[in-house]
C-alpha positions, 0 to 999 in steps of 0.5 A: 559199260565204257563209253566208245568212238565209232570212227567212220573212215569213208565219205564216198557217196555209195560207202559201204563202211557206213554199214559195218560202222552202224552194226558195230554200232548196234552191237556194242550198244547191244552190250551196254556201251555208250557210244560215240558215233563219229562220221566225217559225212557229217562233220564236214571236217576242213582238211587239217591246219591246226590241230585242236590244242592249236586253235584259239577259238575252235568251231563248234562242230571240232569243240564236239568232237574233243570231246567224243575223243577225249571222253572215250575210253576206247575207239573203233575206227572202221576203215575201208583200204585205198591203195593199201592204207587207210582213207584220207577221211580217216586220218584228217578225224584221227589228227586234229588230237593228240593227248586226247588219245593217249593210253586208251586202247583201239579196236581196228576194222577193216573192210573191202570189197576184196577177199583180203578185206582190207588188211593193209589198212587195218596194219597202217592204222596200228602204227597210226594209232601206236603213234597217237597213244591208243595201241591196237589190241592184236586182234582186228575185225575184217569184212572181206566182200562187204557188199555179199556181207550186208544187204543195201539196207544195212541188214547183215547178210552173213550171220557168221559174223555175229559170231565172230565180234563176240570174240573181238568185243571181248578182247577189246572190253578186256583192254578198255578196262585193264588201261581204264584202272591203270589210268586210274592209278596214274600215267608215266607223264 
């Protein structure tokens, strides 16, 4: 059992991320996982001007958030491709920390309405998250089509896919806990 962050990358009024987001969400708890569910919708984070280590009094709602990103073990940012990156929603949650990341690993998702499913995405958040201290683990999950893959009401349309995260559930559990007893013994700084 680990505990980790769902991050939810698109606050479009019809998004279809926040379908994936809410399975991935399941399925991990499905495998006794604690998970920390993390939707910009619902923060209503101002666009960054000091990250959290910054402020001298800072909201409630970003207090909270710390601490889902620091208590995490692991993240799985779910991010829909806009112009072959990742979102803006997705990169103001993912800046506001720092240290709060570092040796912890990542687990990249990544969807489109596309056959490509959002890979140019999922290759920027690699470097994002290099960047922030969590590696990418090499796999990454894409959702080509979303919209056929899960029905308006969130159910999953493609069963195939349930097969498919066991794979990328395992590797990631692999690296949440192998940097979980590194961390353990200490870190280089």
């Amino acid at each position: 059992m680990a505990k980790l962050a769902v991050i939810v990358g698109s606050v479009r009024r019809d998004r279809q991320g926040i379908k994936v987001a809410r399975w991935i969400e399941r399925k991990l708890q499905g495998r006794n996982h604690i998970v920390y569910f993390i939707d910009p919708v619902k923060l209503e984070l101002p666009l960054l001007d000091r990250m959290y280590k910054e402020m001298s009094d800072p909201p409630e709602k970003i207090r909270d958030l710390r601490n889902m990103i620091s208590d995490a073990e692991g993240y799985i940012p779910v991010t829909p491709e806009y112009n072959h990156s990742t979102s803006s929603a997705m990169k103001n949650t993912l800046d506001y920390f720092l240290e709060e990341y570092y040796f912890k690993p990542s687990a990249i998702v990544s969807y489109s309405p596309g056959i490509f499913g959002g890979v140019n995405a999922a290759q920027q958040l690699r470097l994002i998250f290099a960047e922030l201290g969590a590696p990418a683990i090499p796999s990454s999950f894409v959702v080509p089509r979303v919209h056929e893959a899960f029905a308006e009401n969130g159910d999953l349309i493609d069963d195939a896919y349930n097969k498919r995260i066991i794979k990328f559930f395992e590797e990631f559990e692999w690296y949440v806990e192998a940097l979980k007893n590194q961390r353990a013994k200490g870190v280089p700084y």
